[in-house]
C-alpha positions in Angstrom: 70.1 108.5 110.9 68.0 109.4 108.6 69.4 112.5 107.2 72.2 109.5 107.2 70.6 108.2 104.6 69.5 111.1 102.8 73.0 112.5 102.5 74.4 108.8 101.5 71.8 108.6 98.4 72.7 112.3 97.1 76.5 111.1 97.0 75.6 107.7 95.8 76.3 106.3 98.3 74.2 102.2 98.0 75.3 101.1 102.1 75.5 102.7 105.1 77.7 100.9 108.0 76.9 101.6 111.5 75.3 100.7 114.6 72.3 100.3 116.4 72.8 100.5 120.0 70.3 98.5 122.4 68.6 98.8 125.4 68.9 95.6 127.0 72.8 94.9 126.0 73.1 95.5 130.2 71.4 92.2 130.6 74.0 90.3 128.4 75.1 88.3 131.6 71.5 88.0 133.0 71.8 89.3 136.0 70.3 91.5 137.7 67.5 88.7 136.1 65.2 90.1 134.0 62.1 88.1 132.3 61.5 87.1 129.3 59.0 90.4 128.6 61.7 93.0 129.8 64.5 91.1 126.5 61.0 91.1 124.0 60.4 95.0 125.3 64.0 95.6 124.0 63.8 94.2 120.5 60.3 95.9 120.4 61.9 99.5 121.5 64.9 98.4 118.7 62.3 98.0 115.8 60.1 101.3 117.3 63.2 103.5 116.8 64.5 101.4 113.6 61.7 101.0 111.2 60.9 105.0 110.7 64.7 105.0 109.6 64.4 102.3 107.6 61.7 103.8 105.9 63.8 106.7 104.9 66.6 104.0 103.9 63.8 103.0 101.7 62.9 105.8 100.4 65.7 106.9 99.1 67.0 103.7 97.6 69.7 103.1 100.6 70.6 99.8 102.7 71.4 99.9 106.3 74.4 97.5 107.2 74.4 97.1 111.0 77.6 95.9 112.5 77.3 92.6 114.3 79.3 94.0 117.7 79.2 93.5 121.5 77.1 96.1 122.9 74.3 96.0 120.0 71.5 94.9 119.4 72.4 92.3 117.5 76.1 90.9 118.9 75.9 87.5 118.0 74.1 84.5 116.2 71.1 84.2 117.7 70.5 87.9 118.6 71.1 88.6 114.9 68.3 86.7 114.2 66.2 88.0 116.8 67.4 91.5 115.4 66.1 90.9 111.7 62.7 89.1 113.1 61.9 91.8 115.5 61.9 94.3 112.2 60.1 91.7 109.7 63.3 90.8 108.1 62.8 94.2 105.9 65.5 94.5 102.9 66.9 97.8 104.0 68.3 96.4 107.5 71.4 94.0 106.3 74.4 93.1 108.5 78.2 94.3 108.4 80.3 91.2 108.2 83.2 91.9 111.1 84.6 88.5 112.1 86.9 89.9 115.0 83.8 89.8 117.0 83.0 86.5 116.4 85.7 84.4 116.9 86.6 85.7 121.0 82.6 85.2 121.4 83.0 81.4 119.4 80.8 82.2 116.7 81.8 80.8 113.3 82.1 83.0 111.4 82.2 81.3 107.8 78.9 79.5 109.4 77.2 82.9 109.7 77.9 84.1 106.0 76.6 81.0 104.9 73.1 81.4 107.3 72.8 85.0 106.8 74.2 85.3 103.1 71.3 87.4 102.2 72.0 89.9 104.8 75.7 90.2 104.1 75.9 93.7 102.6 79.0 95.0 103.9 82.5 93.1 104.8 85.4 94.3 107.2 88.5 92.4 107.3 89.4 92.5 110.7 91.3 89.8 113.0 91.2 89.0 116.3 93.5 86.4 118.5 92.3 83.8 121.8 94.6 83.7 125.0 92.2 81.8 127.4 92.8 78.2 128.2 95.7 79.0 131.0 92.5 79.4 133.5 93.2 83.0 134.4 92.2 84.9 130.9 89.0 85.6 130.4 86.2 86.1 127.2 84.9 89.4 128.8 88.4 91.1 128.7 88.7 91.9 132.5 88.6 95.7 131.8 92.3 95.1 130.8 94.0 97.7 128.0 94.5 96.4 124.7 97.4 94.5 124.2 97.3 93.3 127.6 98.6 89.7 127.6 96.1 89.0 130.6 93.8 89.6 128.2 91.7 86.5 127.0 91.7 88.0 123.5 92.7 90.8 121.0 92.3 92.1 118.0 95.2 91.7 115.4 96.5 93.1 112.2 94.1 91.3 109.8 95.9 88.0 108.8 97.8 87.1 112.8 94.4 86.2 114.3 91.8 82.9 114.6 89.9 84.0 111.5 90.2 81.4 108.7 89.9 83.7 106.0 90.3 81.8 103.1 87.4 79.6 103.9 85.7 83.3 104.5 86.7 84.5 101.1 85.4 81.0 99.9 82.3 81.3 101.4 81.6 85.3 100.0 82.3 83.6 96.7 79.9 80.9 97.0 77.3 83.7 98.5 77.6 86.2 95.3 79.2 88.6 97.6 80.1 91.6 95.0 80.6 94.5 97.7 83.2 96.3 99.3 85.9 94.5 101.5 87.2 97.2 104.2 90.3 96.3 106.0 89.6 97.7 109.5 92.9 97.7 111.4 93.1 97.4 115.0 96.4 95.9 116.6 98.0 97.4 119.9 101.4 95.7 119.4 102.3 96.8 115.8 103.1 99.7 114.0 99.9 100.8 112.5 101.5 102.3 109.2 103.3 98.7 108.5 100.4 96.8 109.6 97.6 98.4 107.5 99.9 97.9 104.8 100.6 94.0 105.5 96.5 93.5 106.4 96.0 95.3 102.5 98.5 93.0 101.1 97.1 90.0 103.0 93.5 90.5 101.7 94.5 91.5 98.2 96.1 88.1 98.3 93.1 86.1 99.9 90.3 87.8 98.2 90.2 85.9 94.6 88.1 85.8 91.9 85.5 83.3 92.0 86.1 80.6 88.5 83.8 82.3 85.6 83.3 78.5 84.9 82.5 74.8 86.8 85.9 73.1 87.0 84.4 70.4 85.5 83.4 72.3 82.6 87.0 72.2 81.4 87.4 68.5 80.4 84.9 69.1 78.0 86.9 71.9 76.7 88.8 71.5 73.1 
């Protein structure tokens, strides 16, 4: 990771996406229990391994964008927040914005770019799609394929999902959000050639231009 960084800076390179990994994303269902001191332990061994890399990221004029994912270190809300505390909320450690793994988990995710706006530093436009409610499908996937209908979710060609991703694109407005927006394409019941195409299309459409001026500003306006 840190000839990561190294590398990214001598192409010019200002973000680099990835992941963490985590020594306690086992315990995600809490059992076998653990205490209190064995989940602390884990964001301890997180910033141990993290913050000489950072310091690199640092070094070198380079941000970290870790992806907000199910089997990380930070997965959802609260562990996000755990995540950035346990490494003193340093500038070089940001978030990737992915909602896909978010909405199957019942995160909001316009909510979260609001809360962590100054940790946003990289988006991907990916879509994901509920099937639970017919009390068999359920949130942990049931070590079913993708595209499974017994599946209690999937991800979807950006655009067919639960995302609401005009209020997202809203929200990134509101926030200053001036990076890149990657469309990431996962869908096991589509043609991926026509799909990626479609998401591109779909976000082109959905990512505006935030108003260079207060729409009030224009009644005063000769």
């Amino acid at each position: 990771m840190k000839l990561t960084a190294r590398a990214a800076a001598r192409l010019g390179v200002s973000t680099v996406v990835g992941f963490t990994g985590s020594a306690i994303w086992k315990y995600v269902a809490m059992f076998p229990p653990v205490g209190a001191d064995v989940i602390e332990a884990g964001y301890r061994d997180f910033a141990d391994r993290w913050n000489p890399i950072l310091d690199v990221f640092d070094d070198v004029g380079v941000r970290f964008a870790h992806e907000v994912h199910p089997s990380e270190i930070a997965y959802d809300y609260w562990s996000t927040q755990a995540a950035l505390e346990a490494v003193g909320h340093r500038e070089a450690f940001g978030l990737n914005w992915d909602p896909s793994h978010m909405v199957w988990q019942d995160i909001d995710p316009v909510g979260f770019l609001w809360d962590f706006r100054e940790r946003i530093y990289h988006v991907d436009c990916k879509d994901a799609r509920k099937r639970v409610g017919n009390g068999r499908n359920g949130r942990l996937g049931s070590h079913l394929p993708w595209g499974d209908p017994r599946r209690g979710w999937d991800f979807v060609s950006t655009g067919r999902g639960d995302v609401p991703w005009e209020a997202c694109f809203r929200v990134l407005n509101s926030i200053g959000y001036a990076g890149p927006i990657s469309v990431e394409w996962e869908d096991a019941g589509m043609d991926r050639l026509a799909g990626a195409a479609e998401a591109v299309r779909f976000v082109r459409a959905n990512a505006f231009d935030a108003p260079e001026a207060s729409f009030d500003s224009a009644f005063g306006s000769d």
